[in-house]
MMTF fields as JSON, N, C-alpha, C and O atoms, coordinates in Angstrom:
{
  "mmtfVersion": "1.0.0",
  "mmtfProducer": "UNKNOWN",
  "numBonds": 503,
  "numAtoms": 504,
  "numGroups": 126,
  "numChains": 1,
  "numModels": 1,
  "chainsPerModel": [1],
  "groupsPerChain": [126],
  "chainIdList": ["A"],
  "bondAtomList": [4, 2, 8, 6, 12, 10, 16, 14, 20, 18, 24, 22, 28, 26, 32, 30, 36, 34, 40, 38, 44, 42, 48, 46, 52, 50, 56, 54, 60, 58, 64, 62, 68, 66, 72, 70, 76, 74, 80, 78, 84, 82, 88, 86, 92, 90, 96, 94, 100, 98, 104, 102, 108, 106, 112, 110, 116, 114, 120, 118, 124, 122, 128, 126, 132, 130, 136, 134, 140, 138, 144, 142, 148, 146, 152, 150, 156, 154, 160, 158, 164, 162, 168, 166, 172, 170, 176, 174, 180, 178, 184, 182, 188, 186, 192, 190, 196, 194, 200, 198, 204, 202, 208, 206, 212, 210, 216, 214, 220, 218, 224, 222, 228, 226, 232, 230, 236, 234, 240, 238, 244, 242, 248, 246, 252, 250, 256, 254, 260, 258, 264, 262, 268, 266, 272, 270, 276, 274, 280, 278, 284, 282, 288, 286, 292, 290, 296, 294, 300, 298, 304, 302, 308, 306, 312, 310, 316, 314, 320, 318, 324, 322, 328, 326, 332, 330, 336, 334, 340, 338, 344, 342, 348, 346, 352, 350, 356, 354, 360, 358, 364, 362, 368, 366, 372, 370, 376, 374, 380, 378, 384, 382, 388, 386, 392, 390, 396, 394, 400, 398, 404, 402, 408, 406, 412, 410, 416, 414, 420, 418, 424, 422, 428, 426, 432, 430, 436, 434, 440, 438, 444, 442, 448, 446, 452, 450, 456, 454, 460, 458, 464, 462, 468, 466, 472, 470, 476, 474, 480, 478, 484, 482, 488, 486, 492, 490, 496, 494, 500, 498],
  "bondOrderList": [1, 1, 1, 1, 1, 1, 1, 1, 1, 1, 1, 1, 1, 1, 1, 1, 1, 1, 1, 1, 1, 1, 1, 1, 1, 1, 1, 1, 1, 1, 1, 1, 1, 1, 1, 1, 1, 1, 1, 1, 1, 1, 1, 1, 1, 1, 1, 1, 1, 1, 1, 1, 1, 1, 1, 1, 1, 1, 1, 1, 1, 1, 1, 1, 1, 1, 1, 1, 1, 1, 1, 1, 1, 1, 1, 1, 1, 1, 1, 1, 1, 1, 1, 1, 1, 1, 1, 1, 1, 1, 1, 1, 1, 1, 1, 1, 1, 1, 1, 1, 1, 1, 1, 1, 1, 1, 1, 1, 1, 1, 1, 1, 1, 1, 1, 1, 1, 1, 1, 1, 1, 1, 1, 1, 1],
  "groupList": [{"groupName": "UNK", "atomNameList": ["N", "CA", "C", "O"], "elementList": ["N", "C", "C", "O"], "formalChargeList": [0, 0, 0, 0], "bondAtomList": [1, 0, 2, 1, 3, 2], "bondOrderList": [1, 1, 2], "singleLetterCode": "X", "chemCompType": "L-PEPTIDE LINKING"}],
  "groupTypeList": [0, 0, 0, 0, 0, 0, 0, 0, 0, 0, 0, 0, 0, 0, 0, 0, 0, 0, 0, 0, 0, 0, 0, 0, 0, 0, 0, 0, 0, 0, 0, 0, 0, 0, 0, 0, 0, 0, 0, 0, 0, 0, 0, 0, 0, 0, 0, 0, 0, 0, 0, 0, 0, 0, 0, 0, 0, 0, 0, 0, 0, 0, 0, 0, 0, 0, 0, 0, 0, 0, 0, 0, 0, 0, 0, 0, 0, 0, 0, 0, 0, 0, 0, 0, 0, 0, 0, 0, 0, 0, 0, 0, 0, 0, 0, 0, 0, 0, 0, 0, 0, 0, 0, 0, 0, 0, 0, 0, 0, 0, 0, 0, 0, 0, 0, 0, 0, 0, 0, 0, 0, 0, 0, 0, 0, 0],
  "groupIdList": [1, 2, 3, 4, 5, 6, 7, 8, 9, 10, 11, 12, 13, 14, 15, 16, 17, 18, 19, 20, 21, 22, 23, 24, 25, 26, 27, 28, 29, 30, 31, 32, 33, 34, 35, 36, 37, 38, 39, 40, 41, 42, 43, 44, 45, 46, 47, 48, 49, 50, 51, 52, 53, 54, 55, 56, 57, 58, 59, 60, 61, 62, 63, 64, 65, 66, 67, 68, 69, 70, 71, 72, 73, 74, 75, 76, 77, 78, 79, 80, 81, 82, 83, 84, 85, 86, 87, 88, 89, 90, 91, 92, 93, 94, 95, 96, 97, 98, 99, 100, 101, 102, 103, 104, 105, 106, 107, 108, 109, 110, 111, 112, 113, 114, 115, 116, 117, 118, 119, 120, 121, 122, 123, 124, 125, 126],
  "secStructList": [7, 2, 2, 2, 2, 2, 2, 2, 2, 2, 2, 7, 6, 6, 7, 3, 3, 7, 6, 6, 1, 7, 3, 3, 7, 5, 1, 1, 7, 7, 7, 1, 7, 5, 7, 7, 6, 6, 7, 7, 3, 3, 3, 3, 3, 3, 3, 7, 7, 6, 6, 1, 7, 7, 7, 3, 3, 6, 6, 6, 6, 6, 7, 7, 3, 3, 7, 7, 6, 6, 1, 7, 1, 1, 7, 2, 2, 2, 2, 2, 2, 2, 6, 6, 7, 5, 6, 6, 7, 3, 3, 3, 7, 5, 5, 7, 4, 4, 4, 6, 6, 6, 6, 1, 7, 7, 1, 1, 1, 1, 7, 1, 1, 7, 7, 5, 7, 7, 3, 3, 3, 3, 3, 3, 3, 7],
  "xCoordList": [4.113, 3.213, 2.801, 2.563, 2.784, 2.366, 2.829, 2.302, 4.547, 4.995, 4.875, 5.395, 4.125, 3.798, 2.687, 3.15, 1.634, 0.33, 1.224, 1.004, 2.379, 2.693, 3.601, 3.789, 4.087, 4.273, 3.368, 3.654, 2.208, 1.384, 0.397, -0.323, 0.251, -0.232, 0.945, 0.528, 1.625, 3.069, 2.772, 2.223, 3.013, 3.125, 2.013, 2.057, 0.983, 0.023, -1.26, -2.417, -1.056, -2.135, -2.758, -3.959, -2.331, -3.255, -3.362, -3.628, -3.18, -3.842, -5.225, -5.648, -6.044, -7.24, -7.382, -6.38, -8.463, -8.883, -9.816, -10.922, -9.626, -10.841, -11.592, -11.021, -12.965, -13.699, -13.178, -13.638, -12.137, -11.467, -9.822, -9.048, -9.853, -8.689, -7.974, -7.323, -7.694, -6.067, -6.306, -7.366, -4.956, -4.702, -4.282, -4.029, -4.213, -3.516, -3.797, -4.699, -2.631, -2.442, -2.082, -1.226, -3.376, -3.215, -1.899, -1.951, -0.636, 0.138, -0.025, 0.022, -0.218, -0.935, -1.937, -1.864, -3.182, -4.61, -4.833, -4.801, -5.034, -5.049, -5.844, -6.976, -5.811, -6.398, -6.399, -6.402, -6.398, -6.801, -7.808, -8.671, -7.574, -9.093, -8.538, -7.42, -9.865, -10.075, -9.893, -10.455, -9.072, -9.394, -10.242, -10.638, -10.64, -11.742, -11.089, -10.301, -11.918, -11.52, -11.793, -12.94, -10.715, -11.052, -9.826, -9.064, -9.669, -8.278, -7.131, -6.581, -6.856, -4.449, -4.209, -4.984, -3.643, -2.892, -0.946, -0.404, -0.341, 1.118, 1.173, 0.641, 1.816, 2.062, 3.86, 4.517, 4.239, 5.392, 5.193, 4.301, 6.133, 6.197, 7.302, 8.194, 7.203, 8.123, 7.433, 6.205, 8.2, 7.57, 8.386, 9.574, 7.843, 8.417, 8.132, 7.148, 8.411, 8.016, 7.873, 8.373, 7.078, 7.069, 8.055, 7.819, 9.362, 10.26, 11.337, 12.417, 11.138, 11.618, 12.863, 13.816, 12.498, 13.4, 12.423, 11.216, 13.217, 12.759, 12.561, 13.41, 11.595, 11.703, 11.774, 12.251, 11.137, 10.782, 10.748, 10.559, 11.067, 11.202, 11.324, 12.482, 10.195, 10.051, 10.756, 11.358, 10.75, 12.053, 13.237, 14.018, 13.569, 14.958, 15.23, 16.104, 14.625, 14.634, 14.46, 14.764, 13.879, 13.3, 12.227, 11.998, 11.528, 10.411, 9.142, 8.578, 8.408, 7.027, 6.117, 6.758, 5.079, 4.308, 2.985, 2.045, 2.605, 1.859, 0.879, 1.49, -0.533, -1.457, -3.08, -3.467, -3.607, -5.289, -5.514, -5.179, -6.133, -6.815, -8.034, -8.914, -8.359, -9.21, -9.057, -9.854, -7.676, -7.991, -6.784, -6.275, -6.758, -5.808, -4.462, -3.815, -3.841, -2.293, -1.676, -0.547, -2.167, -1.364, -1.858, -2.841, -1.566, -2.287, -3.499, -3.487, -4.636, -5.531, -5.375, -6.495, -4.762, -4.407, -4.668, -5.732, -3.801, -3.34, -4.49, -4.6, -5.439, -6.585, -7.299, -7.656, -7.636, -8.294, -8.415, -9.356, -6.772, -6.312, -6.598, -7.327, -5.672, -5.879, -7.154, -7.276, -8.279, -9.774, -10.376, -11.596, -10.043, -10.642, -9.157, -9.204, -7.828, -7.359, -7.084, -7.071, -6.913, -6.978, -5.095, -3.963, -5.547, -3.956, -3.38, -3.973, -1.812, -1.346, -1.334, -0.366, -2.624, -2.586, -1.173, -0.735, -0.631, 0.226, -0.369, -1.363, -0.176, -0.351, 0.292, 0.652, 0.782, 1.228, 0.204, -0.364, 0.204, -0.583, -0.122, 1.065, -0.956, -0.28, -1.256, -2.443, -0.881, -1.736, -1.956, -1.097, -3.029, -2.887, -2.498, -2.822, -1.527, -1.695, -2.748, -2.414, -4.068, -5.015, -5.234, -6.058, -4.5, -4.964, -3.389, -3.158, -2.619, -1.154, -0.916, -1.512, 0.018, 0.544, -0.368, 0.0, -1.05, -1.364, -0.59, 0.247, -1.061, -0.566, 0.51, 0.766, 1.068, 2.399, 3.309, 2.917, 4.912, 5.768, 5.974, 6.365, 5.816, 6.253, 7.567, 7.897, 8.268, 9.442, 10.499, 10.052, 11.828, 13.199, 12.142, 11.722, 11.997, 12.121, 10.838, 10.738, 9.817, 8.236, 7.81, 7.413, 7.866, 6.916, 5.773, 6.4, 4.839, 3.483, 3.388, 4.474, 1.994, 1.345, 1.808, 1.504, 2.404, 3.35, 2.754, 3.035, 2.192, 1.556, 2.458, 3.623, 2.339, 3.506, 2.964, 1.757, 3.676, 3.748, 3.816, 4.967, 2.979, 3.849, 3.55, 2.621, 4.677, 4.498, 4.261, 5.276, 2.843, 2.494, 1.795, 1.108, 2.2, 1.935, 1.155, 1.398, 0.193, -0.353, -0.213, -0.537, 0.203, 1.013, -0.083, -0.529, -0.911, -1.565, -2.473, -2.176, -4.125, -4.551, -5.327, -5.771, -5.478, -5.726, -7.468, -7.873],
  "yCoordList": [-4.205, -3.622, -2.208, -1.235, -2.317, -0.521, 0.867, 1.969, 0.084, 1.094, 1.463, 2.534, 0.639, 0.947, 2.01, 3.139, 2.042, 2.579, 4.145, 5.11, 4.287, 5.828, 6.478, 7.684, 5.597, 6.386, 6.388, 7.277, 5.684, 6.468, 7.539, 8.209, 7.816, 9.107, 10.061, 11.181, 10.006, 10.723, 11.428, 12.53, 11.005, 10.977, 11.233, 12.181, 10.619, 10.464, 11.398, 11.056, 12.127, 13.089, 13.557, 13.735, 13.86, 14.593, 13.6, 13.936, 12.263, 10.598, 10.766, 11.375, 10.195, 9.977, 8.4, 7.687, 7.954, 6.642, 6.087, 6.623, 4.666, 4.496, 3.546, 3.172, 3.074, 2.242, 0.392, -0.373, 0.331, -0.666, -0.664, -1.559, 0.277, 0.758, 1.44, 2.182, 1.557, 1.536, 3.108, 3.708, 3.614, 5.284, 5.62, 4.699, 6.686, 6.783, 8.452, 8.939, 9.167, 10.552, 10.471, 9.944, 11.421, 11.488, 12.978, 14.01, 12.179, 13.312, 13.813, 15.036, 13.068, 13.634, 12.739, 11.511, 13.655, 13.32, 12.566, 13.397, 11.232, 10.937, 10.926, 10.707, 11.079, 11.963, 11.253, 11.774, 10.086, 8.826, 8.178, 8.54, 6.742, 5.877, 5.455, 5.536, 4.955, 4.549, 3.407, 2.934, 2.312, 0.762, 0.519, 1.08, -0.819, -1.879, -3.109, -3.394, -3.825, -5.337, -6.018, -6.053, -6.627, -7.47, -6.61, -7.227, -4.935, -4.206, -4.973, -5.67, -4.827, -5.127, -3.907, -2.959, -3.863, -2.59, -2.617, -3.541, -1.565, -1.575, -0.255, 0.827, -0.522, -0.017, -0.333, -1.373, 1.097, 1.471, 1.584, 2.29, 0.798, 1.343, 1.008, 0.325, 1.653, 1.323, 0.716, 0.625, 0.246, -0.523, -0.476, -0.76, -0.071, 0.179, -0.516, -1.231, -0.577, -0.714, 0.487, 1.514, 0.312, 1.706, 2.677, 3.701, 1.665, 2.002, 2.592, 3.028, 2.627, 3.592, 2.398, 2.729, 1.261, 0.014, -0.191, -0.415, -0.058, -0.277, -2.004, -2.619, -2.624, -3.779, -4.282, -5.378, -3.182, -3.573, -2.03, -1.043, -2.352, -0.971, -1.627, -1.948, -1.888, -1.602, -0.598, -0.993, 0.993, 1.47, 1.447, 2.003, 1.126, 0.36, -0.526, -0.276, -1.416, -2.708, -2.423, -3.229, -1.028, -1.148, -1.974, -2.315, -2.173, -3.46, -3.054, -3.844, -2.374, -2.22, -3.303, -4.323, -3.337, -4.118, -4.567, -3.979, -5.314, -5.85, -7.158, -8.22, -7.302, -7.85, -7.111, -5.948, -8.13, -8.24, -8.157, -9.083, -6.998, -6.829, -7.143, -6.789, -7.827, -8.498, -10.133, -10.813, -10.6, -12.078, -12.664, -13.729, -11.5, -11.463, -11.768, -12.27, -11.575, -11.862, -10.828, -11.149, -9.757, -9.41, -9.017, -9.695, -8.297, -8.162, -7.04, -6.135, -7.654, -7.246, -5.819, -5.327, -5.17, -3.564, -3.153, -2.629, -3.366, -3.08, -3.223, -2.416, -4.183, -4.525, -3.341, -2.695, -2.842, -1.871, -0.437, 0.181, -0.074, 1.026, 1.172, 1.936, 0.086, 0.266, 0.659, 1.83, -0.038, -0.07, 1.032, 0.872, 2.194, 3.61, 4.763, 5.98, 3.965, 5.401, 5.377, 4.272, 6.216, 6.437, 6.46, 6.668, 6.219, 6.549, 8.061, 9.138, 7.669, 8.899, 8.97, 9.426, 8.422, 8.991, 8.081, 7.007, 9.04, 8.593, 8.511, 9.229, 8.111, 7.838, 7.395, 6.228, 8.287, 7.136, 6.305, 6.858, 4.984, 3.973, 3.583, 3.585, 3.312, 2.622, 1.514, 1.822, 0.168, -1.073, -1.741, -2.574, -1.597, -2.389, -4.082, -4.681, -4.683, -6.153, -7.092, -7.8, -7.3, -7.816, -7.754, -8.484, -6.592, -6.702, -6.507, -6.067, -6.933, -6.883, -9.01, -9.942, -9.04, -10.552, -10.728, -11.727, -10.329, -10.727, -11.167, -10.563, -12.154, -12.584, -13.854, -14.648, -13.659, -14.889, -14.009, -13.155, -14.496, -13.756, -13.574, -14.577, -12.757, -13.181, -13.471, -14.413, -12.614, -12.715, -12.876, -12.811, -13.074, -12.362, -10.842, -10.679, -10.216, -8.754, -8.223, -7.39, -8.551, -8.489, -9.428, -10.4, -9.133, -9.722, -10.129, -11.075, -10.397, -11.113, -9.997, -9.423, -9.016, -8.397, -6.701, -5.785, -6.483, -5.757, -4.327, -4.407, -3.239, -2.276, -2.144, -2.408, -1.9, -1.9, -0.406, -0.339, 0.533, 1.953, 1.587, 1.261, 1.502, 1.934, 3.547, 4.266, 3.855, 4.687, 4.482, 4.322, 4.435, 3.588, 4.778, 5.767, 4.324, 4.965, 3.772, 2.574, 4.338, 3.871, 4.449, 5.538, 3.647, 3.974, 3.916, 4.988, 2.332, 2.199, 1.247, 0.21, 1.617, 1.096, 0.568, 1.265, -0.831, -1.971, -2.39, -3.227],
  "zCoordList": [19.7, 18.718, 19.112, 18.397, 20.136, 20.733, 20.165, 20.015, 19.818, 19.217, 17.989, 17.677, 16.919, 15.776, 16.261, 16.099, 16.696, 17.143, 17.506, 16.774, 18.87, 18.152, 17.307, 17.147, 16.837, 15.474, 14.502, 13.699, 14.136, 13.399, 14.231, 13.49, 15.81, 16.328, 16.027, 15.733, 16.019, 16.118, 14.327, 14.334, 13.314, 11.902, 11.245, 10.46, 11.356, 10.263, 10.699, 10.451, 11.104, 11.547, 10.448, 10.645, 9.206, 8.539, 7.588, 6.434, 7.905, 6.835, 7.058, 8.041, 6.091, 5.996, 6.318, 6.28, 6.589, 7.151, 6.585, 6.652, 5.752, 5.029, 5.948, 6.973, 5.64, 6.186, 6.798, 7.646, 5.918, 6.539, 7.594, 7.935, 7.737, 8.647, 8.111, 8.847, 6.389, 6.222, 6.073, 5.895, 6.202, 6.507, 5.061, 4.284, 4.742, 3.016, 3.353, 4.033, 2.585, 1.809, 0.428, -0.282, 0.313, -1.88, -1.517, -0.848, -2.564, -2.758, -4.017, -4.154, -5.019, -6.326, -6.678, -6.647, -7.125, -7.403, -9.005, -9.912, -9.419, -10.456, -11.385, -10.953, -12.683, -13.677, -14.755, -15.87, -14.574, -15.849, -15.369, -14.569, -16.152, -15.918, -14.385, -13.877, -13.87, -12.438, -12.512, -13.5, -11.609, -11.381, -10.578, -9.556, -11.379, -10.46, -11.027, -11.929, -9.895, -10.048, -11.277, -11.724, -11.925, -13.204, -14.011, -14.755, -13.787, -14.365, -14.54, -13.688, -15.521, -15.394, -14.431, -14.557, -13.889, -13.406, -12.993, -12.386, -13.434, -13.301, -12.2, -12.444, -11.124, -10.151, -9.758, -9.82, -9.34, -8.577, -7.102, -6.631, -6.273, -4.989, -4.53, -5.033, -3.269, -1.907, -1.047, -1.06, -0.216, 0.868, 2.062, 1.909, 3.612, 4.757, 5.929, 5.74, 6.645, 8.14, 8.517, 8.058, 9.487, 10.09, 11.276, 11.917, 11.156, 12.205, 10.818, 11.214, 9.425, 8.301, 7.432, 6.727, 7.735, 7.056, 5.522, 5.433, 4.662, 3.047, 2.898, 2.251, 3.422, 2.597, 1.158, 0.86, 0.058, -1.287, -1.467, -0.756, -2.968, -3.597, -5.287, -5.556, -6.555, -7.562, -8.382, -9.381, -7.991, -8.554, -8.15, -8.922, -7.468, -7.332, -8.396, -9.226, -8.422, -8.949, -10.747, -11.626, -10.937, -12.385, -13.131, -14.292, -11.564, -12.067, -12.105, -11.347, -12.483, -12.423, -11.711, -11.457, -11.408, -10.809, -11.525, -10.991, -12.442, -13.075, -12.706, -12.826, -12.276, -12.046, -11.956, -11.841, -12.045, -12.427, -11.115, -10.377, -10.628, -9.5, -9.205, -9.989, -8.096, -7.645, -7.285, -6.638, -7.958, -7.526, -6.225, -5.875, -5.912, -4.548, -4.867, -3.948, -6.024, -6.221, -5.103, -4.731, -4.562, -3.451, -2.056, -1.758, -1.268, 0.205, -0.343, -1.177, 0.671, 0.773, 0.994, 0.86, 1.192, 1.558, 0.154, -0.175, -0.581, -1.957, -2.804, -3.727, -2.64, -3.561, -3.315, -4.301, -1.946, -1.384, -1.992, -2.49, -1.701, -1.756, -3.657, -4.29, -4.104, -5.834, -5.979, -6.337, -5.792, -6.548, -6.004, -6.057, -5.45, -5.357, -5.866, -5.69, -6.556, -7.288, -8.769, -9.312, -9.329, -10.952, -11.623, -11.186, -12.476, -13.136, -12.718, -12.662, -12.413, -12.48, -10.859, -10.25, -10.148, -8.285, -7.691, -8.102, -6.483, -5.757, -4.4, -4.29, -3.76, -2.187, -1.492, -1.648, -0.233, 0.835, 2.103, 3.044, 1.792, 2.543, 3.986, 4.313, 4.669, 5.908, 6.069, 6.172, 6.107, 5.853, 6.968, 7.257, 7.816, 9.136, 8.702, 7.677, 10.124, 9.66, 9.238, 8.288, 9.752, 8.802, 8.11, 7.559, 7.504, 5.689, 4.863, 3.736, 5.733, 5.115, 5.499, 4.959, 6.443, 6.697, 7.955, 8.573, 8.336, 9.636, 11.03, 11.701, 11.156, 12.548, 12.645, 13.55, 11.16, 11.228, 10.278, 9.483, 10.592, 10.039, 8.402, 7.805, 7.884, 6.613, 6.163, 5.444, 6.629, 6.103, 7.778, 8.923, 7.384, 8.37, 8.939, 10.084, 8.147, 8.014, 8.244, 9.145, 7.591, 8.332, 8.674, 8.032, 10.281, 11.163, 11.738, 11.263, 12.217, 12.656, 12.815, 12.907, 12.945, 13.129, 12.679, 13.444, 11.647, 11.232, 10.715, 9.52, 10.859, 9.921, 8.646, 8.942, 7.648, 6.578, 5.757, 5.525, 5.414, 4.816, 3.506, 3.214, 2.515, 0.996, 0.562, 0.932, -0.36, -1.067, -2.427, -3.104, -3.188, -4.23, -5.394, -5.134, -6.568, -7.822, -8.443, -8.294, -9.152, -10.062, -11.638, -12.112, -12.051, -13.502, -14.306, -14.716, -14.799, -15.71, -15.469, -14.876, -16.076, -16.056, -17.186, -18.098, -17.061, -18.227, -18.292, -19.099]
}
């Protein structure tokens, strides 16, 4: 795990840090309505490890990402990060494991205690 820790000293120097750990850069500032919990929201992303392996990728796929935020349909990172950006904002996230899979494997591919990177758009909000 150590080595996740420098590559984000290494990388993320000019990330901001919110009150619950997770790191994020606004690459574009969004300029629609704001989500909160109880929203639909449709979101685009990528999804990484932090050693630069794509686990998930929505545009790839042509799939948008559609759910009601707040009732935990996905990692706690994501609830976070969504419910302080607006339509239109992009960000890249870095999700510590407690608020991604924690401390058991999720997948082959993400592991127990895993930081996970998205690069996430927020398309629309409901």
């Amino acid at each position: 795990m150590a080595w996740q820790f420098e590559i984000i000293d290494r990388d993320c120097k000019d990330f901001e840090k919110d009150e619950s750990g997770i790191l994020y850069k606004v690459i574009k500032q969004g300029n629609g309505k704001c989500a909160k919990n109880g929203d639909i929201v449709r979101v685009d992303y990528e999804g990484f490890l932090l050693n630069g392996f794509k686990f998930d990728s929505s545009l790839e796929r042509g799939n948008i990402m559609e759910f009601e935020l707040g009732l935990g349909r996905v990692i706690k990172g994501w609830e976070i990060m969504l419910s302080n950006m607006c339509e239109g904002e992009e960000r890249v996230i870095i999700i510590p494991p407690n608020l991604a899979y924690g401390d058991r494997d999720f997948t082959s591919m993400i592991k127990a205690n895993s930081f996970l990177k998205f690069n996430i758009i927020l398309r629309k909000v409901n």
